[in-house]
N, C-alpha and C positions, 0 to 999 in steps of 0.2 A: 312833323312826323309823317310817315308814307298813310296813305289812306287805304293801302290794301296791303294782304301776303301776300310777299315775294316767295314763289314758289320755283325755288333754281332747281333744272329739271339735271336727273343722274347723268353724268358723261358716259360719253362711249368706253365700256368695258376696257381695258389695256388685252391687243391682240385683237380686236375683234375684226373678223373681215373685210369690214366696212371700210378701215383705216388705209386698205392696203389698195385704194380704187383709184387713187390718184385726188383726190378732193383734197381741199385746204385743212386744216382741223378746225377752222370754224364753219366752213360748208358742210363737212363730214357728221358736223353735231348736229346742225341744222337736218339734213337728211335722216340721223337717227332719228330724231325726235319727233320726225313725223313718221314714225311705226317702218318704215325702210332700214329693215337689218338685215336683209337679203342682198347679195351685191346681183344677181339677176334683176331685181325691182330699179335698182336704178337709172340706168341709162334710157328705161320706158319710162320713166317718173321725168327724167330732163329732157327725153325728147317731145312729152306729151303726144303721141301720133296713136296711130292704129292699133300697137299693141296693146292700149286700154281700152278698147274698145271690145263690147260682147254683143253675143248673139240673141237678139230678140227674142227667140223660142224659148229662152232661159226663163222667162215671165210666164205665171200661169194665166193657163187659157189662151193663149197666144194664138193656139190653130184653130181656135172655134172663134175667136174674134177675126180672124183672118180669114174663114170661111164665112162668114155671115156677111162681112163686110164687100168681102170679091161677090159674091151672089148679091146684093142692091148693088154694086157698079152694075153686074152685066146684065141686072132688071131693069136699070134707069130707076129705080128707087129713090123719096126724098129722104136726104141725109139732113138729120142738124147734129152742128156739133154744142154740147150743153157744158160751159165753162161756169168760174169761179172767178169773182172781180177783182182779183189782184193780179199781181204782174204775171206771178206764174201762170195764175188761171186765160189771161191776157194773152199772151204769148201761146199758151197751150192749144187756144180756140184756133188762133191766127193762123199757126202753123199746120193744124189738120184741114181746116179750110181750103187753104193756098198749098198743101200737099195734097189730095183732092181733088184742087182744081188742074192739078198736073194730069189728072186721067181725066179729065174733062166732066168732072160733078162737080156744079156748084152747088155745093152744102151751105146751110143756112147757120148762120152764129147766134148763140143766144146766149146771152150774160144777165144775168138776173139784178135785179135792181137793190143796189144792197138795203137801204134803205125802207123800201116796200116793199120786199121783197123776204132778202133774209139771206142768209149763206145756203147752200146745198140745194139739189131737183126737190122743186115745190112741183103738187099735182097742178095746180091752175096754170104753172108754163107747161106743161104735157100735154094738158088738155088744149088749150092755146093752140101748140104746134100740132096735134092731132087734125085739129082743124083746118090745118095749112097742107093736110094729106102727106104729112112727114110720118114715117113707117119705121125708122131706125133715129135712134137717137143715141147719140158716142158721148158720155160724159169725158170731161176734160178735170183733173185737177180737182173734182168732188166726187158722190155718189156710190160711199163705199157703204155708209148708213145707211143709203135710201132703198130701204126695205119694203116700207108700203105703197111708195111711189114708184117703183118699179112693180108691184104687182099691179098697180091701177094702168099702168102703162101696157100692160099685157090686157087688160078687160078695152083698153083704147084698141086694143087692133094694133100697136106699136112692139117692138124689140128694144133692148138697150144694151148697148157694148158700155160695161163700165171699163175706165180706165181712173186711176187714181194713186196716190200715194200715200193717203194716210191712213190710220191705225182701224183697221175693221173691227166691230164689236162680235161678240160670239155669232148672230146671225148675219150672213152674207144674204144680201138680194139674189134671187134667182135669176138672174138676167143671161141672155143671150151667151156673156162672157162675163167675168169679172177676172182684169188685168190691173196686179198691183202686187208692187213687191212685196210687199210685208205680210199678206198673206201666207198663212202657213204652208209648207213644202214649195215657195218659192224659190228657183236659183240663181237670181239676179240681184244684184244691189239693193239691198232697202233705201239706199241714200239718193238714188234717180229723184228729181222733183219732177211736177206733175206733169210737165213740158216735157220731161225728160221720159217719163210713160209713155207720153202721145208721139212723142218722137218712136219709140220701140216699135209701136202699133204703125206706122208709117212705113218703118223698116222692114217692119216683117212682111207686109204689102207690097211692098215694090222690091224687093227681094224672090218673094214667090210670081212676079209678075216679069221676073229677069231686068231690072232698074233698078237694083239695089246704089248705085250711086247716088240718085238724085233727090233721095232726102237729106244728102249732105249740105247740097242748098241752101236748105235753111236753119242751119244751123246756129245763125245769130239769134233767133228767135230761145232758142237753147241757156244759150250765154246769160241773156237777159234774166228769163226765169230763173233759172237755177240760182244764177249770184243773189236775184232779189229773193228768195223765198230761203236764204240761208245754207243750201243743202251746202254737205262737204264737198269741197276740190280738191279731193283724193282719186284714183282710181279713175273709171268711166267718167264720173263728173269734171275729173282735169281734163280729159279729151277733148269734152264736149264746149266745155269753153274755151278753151283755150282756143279749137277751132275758130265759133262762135265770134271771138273778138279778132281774129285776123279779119274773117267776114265783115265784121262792123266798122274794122278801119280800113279797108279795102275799099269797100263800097257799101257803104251806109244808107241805111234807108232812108229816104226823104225824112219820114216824122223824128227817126232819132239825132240827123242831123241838124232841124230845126230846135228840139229842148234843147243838146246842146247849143246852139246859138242863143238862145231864149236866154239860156242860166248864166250867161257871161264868163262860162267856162273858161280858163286858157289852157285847158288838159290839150297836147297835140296829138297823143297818141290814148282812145280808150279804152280804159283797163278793167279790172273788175270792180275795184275802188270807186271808180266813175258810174259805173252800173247804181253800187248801192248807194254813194251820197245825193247823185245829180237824177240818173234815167229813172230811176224804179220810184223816188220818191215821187217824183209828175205825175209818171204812172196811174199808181198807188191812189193819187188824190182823186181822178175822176170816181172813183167809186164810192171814194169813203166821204164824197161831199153832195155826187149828183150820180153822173151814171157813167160805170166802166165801157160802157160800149163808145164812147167821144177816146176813151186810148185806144180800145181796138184800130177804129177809123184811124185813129194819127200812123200803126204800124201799117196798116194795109194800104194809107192813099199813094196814088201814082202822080196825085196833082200838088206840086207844088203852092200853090194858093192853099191849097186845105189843109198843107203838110202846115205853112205858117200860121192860119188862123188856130189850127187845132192846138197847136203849143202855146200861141201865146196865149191861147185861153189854158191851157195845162198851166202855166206858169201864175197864172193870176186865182188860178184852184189852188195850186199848191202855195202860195203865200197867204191865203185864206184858212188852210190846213195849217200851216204853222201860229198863226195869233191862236184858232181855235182851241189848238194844244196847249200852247204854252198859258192861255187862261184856266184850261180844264187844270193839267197838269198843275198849275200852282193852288187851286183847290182841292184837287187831290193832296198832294203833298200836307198842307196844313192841314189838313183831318186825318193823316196817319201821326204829323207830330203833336197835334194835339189829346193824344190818348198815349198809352200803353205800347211800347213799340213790339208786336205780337209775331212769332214765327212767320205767317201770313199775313197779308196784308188786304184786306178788302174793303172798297170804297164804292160808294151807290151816290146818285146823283139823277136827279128827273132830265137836268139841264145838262148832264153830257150827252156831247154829240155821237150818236150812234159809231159815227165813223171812225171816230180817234181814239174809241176806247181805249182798245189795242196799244196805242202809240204809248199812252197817259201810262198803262199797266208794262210797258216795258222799260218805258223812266222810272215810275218806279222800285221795277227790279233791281236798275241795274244801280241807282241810291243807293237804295238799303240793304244788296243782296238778299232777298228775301222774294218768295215766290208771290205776285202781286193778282189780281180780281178786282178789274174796274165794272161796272155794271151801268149801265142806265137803266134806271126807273123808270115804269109806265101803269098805269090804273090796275092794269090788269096784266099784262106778260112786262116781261123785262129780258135784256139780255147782255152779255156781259163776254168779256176779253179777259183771258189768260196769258200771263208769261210765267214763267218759271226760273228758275236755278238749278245745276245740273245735278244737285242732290235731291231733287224733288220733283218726280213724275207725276204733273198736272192732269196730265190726260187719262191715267191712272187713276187719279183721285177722283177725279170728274164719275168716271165710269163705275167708282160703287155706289153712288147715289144717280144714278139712268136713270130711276124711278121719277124723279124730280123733274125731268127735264122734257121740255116738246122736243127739243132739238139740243146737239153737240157733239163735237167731232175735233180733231186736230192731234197734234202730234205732246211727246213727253214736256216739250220746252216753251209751246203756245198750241192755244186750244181757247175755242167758244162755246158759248152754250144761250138757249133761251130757254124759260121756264114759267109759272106760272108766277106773280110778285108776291104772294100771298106766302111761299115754298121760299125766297129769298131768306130769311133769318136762320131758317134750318140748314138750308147749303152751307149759310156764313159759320156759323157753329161746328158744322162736321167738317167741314174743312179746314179751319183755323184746331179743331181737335185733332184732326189728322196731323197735319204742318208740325202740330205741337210733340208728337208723337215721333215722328220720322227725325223731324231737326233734333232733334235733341241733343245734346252735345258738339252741335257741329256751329264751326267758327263762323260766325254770318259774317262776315266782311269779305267785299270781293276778293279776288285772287288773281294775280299776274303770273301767270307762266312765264320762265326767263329760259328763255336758249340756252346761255355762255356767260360766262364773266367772261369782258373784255378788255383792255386798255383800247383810251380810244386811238392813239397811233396805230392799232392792228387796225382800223376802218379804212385807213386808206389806199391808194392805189386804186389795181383792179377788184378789191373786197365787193364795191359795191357792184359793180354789173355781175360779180359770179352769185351774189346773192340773188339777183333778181332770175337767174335762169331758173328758180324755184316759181316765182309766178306761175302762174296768177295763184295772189293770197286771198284768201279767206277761209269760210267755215273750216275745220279739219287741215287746213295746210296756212295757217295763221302768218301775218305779218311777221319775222321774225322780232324776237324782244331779246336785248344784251340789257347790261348791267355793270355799270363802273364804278368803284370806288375813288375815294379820297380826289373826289374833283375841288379842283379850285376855281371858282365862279368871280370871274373878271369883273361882271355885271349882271345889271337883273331889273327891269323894268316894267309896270302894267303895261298889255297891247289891247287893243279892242274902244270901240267906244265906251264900254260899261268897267273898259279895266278887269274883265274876265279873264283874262288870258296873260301869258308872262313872256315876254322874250329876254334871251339869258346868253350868256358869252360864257363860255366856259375851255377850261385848261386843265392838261394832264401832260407831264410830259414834256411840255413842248410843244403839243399837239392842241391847237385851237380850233374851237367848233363854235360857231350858231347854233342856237336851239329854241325853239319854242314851245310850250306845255301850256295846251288848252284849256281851259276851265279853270284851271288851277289859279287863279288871278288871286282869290282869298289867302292863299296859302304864304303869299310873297315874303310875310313875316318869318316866315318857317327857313324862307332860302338862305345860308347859312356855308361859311366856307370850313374846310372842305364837306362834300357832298356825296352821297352814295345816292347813284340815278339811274332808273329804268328806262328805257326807250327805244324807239323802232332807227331807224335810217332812212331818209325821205329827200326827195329832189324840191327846193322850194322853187316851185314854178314863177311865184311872185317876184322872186332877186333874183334873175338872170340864170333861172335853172340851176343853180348851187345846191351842193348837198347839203342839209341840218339834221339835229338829232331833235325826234318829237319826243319830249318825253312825259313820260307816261303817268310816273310817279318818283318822288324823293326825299330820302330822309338825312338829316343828318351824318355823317362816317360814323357806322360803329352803333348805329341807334333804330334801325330798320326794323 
C-alpha cells in the first residue's frame, strides 16, 4: 500500500486563460499549480530576470539603516557584521563583509559558537566586540528577539542595525534600524531568507551611493542561503537564485568548488538540488559539530591550499555529523515507538548532540507526520529543536509559553528554544495539549501533492527540458510529481548495500522506463503488477545521463 495521501491537485478550469499561452497541457498545469493564473506572471516566472526583482526601500526601516550605515562609512567607523551559524546565517555574514569591502570597510565577522555559545546576539559577544572599539554592529540572519541585548549594546556606546527574517515577538529591540519582512506594515516578501535581507540592506547602499549594480556580484552567496534555509523559489526568491547559480557555474568560488570535488559529486552543472543534498549539508556541519566560522573561511578564501584543506576537513565533519544522527536518530525513534504514538512528538536525551537536534526532530517529522521536539538535557538549562507539519505552527506554540524560556525564536515549520530543565516536563505537557487540540481530526500521514495524471508515453520527447525551464525547484515551486496508473512492472530488485532501496523496470503502453524508489527497499513485497505510482522525472547521472522515473510512492491499481 502507498505510505502517504495522494493528493491530486484541481486541473485548470476549462477556458481558463492560462490555456491559451501557448504551454503544453502538462507545463500549463504545472504553471497553475504553482499559484500562476495570471498570463502576465508568466513569461517573468520563465524568464526568472529582473522583473521579479523589488525595490529594497519596500523593507521597514530601510532609510534609517541606510543612514546610519553611509554615516560609519564616511566616519571610518568599526563595522562588525553579527551572523547565525548556519548556511543562511553563513552566507549572510560573507556577503555584507565582502559588500563592504567593495567601499573599502573591512568589517569584522562574527559567528557565535553554537555550541558555547548558543543561537542569537549573546551580551558577552557585544561586549567582546565593544572592546575591539566596534561602534555598529549589522546583525545577519538573527536578532529580531534581542531585546535586552540591544539595549546593553546602547549603555556599550554601540548601535545595531538589525536585519533578519524571522517571526518578531510583540517587543521589537530599539535598535538603530530593525529590517525584516515580517514585521508589521512591511512591503516586501516575507519569504526573503536572511541573506536575502542582507542582500536588500546592500542594495539600498549602493543604490543611494549610485552602484546599484554591484551587489549583483554576489549573488551566489544568495543562492546558497536561500536554497539551504528552505525559503520559497517563487517571486524575488526565483531571481535571486536562479541568478546565484549561473554565478556558481560560471565561476565558482574556490571553497564551493573544492566540497564539490570532496563529495564525489558528478553533478556537471549546480542546481538547487546540489545546494541542499551536497553544499549546505558541509556547510551546515561546521557549526553544529565545532565552529561555523571554518565555512565562513572556506567561502571567503582566495587560496587555493585553504580552499582544499577547509573542505576536506568539511567533509570528514560532515561524515561525523551523519554517524552522530543516525545513532541519535535511531534512539529517538525507539522512544517515540516505544510509548503511545501522541499528536506531538517529544524526545529529551542528556547524550544528544546539541548540534543534530534539529536534524533527529526533522526525521522525525517527516516519519511520522507529526510536529517533532528533540531536546538535550543538561543539569540545569536544556535546549531543544523544533520541526513541524504544515498544520501546526510551532513557533506559535512555542510563544504562548515565553514565559518558560531564556531564549527562542524561529519560523511556523522550525524553531528552538532553551529553558530552564526543571520547566522541561511543563513545556512537554502544554505542548503535546496543544498538538492535541489543534491535530484533532486531521489525517497524520504524509501527503504527496500530484501535478497531472499522466501516461508515461506523454513524458517523452521534449516534455522533459520544457519541464525544467520551471527550475530551479524547491521550497514553493516543488519538483514536479505525476502519477500513473495500471503500470506493468517488468522488474524489481533491492539496490543499496542494505537493500534499502528498489530499482524497477516498468511498462505502459509500450513505453519503457527505469526507475528507482529510495527507501522504499522494505516495501519490495508490496511491488505488485499492475501498479498505480507517484514520481518526479530525473537525469540519472550514474547511467550515462538517461532519464528515470524517481518514485516517490506506490500502490497497487485501484488500491491507493
Amino acid at each position: 500500500m502507498g505510505h502517504s495521501r495522494w493528493n491530486l491537485l484541481p486541473p485548470v478550469p476549462d477556458g481558463h486563460a492560462i490555456q491559451s499561452c501557448g504551454y503544453t497541457p502538462i507545463v500549463t498545469q504545472l504553471l497553475f499549480n504553482r499559484g500562476l493564473t495570471e498570463t502576465s506572471q508568466l513569461e517573468a516566472f520563465i524568464a526568472s530576470d529582473e522583473r521579479l526583482a523589488t525595490d529594497p526601500f519596500l523593507l521597514p526601516d530601510m532609510p534609517a539603516a541606510v543612514a546610519r550605515l553611509y554615516r560609519a562609512l564616511l566616519s571610518g567607523e568599526k563595522i562588525a557584521i553579527y551572523g547565525d551559524f548556519d548556511t543562511d546565517g553563513i552566507t549572510a555574514t560573507a556577503l555584507l563583509v565582502q559588500g563592504l569591502a567593495m567601499l573599502n570597510c573591512q568589517a569584522v565577522p562574527y559567528i557565535p559558537h553554537r555550541l558555547n555559545e548558543g543561537y542569537g546576539v549573546k551580551t558577552s559577544a557585544l561586549e567582546m566586540l565593544s572592546q575591539q572599539g566596534i561602534s555598529l554592529v549589522i546583525t545577519v540572519d538573527c536578532g529580531i528577539t534581542a531585546v535586552a541585548e540591544v539595549k546593553r549594546a546602547h549603555k556599550l556606546g554601540m548601535d545595531v542595525i538589525i536585519t533578519d527574517h524571522h517571526t518578531p515577538q510583540s517587543e521589537v529591540p530599539s535598535a538603530a534600524a530593525v529590517v525584516d519582512p515580517k514585521l508589521p506594515g512591511s512591503r516586501a516578501s516575507s519569504d526573503l531568507a536572511g541573506v536575502g535581507v542582507a542582500l536588500k540592506l546592500l542594495q539600498a547602499l549602493f543604490q543611494s551611493m549610485g552602484k546599484a549594480e554591484q551587489a549583483d556580484n554576489l549573488l551566489d552567496f544568495v543562492a546558497l542561503g536561500t536554497v539551504a534555509d528552505m525559503m520559497p523559489l517563487l517571486g524575488e526568491n526565483r531571481y535571486l537564485v536562479s541568478r546565484g547559480l549561473k554565478i556558481i557555474n560560471a565561476s565558482p568560488r574556490l571553497g564551493i568548488r573544492e566540497i564539490m570535488l570532496n563529495s564525489g559529486s558528478t553533478t556537471a552543472s549546480l542546481d538547487a538540488e546540489a545546494i541542499s543534498w551536497i553544499i549546505a549539508p558541509r556547510l551546515n556541519a561546521a557549526g553544529r559539530l565545532s565552529h561555523a566560522m571554518n565555512s565562513y573561511r572556506l567561502l571567503m578564501t582566495d587560496s587555493s591550499k585553504e580552499a582544499r584543506e577547509l573542505a576536506v576537513w568539511l567533509e570528514q565533519t560532515n561524515a561525523e555529523r551523519q554517524t552522530l544522527t543516525t545513532k541519535a536518530q535511531a534512539v529517538a525513534r525507539s522512544r517515540v515507538l516505544s510509548r503511545e504514538l501522541t499528536p506531538l512528538l517529544f524526545v529529551s536525551d542528556p547524550d544528544f548532540p546539541t548540534g543534530i537536534c534539529g536534524l533527529v526532530a526533522g526525521r522525525l517529522a517527516n516519519e511520522f507526520y507529526r510536529p517533532a521536539v528533540v531536546v538535550k538535557t543538561g543539569d540545569q538549562f536544556s535546549g531543544g529543536s523544533c520541526r513541524s507539519i504544515p498544520e501546526f505552527d510551532i513557533f506559535h506554540a512555542l510563544s504562548r509559553h515565553r514565559h518558560l524560556f531564556s531564549n527562542f525564536g524561529g519560523h511556523a515549520q522550525a524553531a528552538g528554544f532553551s529553558l530552564p530543565t526543571r520547566d522541561l516536563p511543563q513545556l512537554e505537557n502544554a505542548l503535546k495539549q496543544l498538538a492535541a487540540e489543534q491535530l484533532e481530526g486531521v489525517d497524520l500521514r504524509s501527503r504527496i501533492d500530484v501535478d497531472i495524471e499522466v501516461k508515461l508515453s506523454e513524458l517523452g520527447g521534449d516534455m522533459f527540458p520544457s519541464i525544467q525551464k520551471l527550475a530551479p525547484f524547491g521550497q514553493g515551486n516543488p519538483q514536479p510529481v505525476f502519477l500513473s496508473r495500471g503500470i506493468e512492472v517488468l522488474s524489481c530488485r533491492a539496490m543499496g548495500d542494505t537493500g534499502s532501496h528498489l530499482r524497477v523496470k516498468l511498462k505502459q503502453d509500450g513505453s519503457v522506463w527505469d526507475a528507482v524508489a529510495f527507501d522504499l527497499g522494505d516495501c519490495i513485497r508490496e511491488v505488485v503488477t499492475p501498479l498505480d505510482v507517484v514520481f518526479h522525472i530525473e537525469i540519472d547521472r550514474w547511467n550515462g545521463s538517461q532519464l528515470r522515473l524517481n518514485i516517490l510512492d506506490f500502490a497497487p491499481s485501484g488500491r491507493e
